[in-house]
N, C-alpha and C positions, 0 to 999 in steps of 0.2 A: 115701879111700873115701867116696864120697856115699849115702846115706839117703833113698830117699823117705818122705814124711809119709802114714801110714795115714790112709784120710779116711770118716768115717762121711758117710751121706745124710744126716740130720737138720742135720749143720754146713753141706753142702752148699746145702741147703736155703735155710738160715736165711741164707746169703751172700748167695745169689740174692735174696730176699725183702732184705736190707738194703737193695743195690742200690737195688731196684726203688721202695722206700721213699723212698731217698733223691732218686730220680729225681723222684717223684710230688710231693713238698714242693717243689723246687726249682725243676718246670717246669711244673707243675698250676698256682699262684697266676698266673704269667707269664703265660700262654698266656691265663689266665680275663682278663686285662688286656686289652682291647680297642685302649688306646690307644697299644699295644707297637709303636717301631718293627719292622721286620725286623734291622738292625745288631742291636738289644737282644736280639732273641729268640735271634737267632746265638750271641751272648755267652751268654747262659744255658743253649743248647742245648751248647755249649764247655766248661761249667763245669760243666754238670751230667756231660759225658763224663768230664769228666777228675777228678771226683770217684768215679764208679762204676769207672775205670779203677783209680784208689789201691786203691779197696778189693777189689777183684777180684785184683789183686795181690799183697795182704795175705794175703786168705784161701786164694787158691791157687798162692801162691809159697814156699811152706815147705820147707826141705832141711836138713840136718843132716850135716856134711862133719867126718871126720875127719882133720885135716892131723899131718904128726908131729910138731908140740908143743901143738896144742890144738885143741880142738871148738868149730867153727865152726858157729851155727844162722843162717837167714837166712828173711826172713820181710816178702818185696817189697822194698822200699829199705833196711829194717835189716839190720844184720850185728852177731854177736855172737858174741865169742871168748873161750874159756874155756879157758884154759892145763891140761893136763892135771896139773899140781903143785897146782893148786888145786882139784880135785875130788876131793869126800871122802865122797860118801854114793852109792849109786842104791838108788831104791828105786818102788814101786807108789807110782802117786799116788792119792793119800786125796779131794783137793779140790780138782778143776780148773776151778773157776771165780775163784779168787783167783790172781794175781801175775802171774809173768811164764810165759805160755806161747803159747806158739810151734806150735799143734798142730788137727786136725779132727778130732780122735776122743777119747772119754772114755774108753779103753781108755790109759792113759798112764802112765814113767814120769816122777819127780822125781830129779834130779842136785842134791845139794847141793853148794855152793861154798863159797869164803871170802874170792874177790873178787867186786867187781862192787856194784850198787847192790842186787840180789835176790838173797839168799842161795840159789839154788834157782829151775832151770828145768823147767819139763814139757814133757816130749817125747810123740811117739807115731811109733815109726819102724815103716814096713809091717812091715818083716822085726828085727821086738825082738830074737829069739835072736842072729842075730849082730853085731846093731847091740849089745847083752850084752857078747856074747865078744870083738868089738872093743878096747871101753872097758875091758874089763879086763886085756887085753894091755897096753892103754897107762896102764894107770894100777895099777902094780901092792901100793899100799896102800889101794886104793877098798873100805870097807866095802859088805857091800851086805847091803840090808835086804829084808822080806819083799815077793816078788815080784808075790806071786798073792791 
């Protein structure tokens, strides 16, 4: 069962405006270069796409797949699998600007783990309630902490 990722405007936003940052550093200096051949300008025009391309990716390829032995987040070219034997907490996430998350909205929960490099991912799935009742099917000693 797949999971779209709720996504506020403000994240949306701020994606776009990275981009566009990124774009501006990368081919502003170039371009101010007079002495640019065309091959060159090509090349930076190439690099700067395929850098706005990663990050656009990033920010709006988030899913959240539950297979039946573990939770799958995916988040542009990463993938991340989280054996459902090893998830021991959900709960309301307190502070979403530290660790590992995978999400476009500050409305989010946190799943603790006991594998993995981050003990604990934050999610934000459009539809929580049964992206909830899911996880608790499948993980049927998941403590779960305050929600709201």
């Amino acid at each position: 069962m797949r999971f779209q990722v709720k996504r506020d405007i403000r994240y949306i936003v701020g994606g776009l405006l990275c981009v566009a940052v990124i774009d501006l550093v990368l081919v502003l200096p170039h371009w101010m270069n007079k002495g640019s051949s065309l091959t060159e300008n090509l090349w930076f025009l190439l690099l700067a796409f395929a850098i706005s391309w990663l990050v656009m990716w990033l920010f709006f390829d988030i899913s959240y797949k539950m297979e039946d032995d573990a939770l799958v987040i995916s988040a542009g070219p990463f993938r991340s699998r989280i054996p459902y034997e090893n998830i021991t907490k959900i709960s309301k996430a307190k502070e979403i600007q530290a660790g590992y998350r995978p999400l476009l909205a500050s409305d989010a929960l946190e799943i603790h783990y006991c594998s993995g490099v981050f003990s604990s991912v934050k999610l934000s799935p459009r539809d929580k309630q049964r992206f909830l009742e899911e996880l608790i099917k499948r993980c049927p000693s998941l403590i779960i902490g305050p929600l709201v």
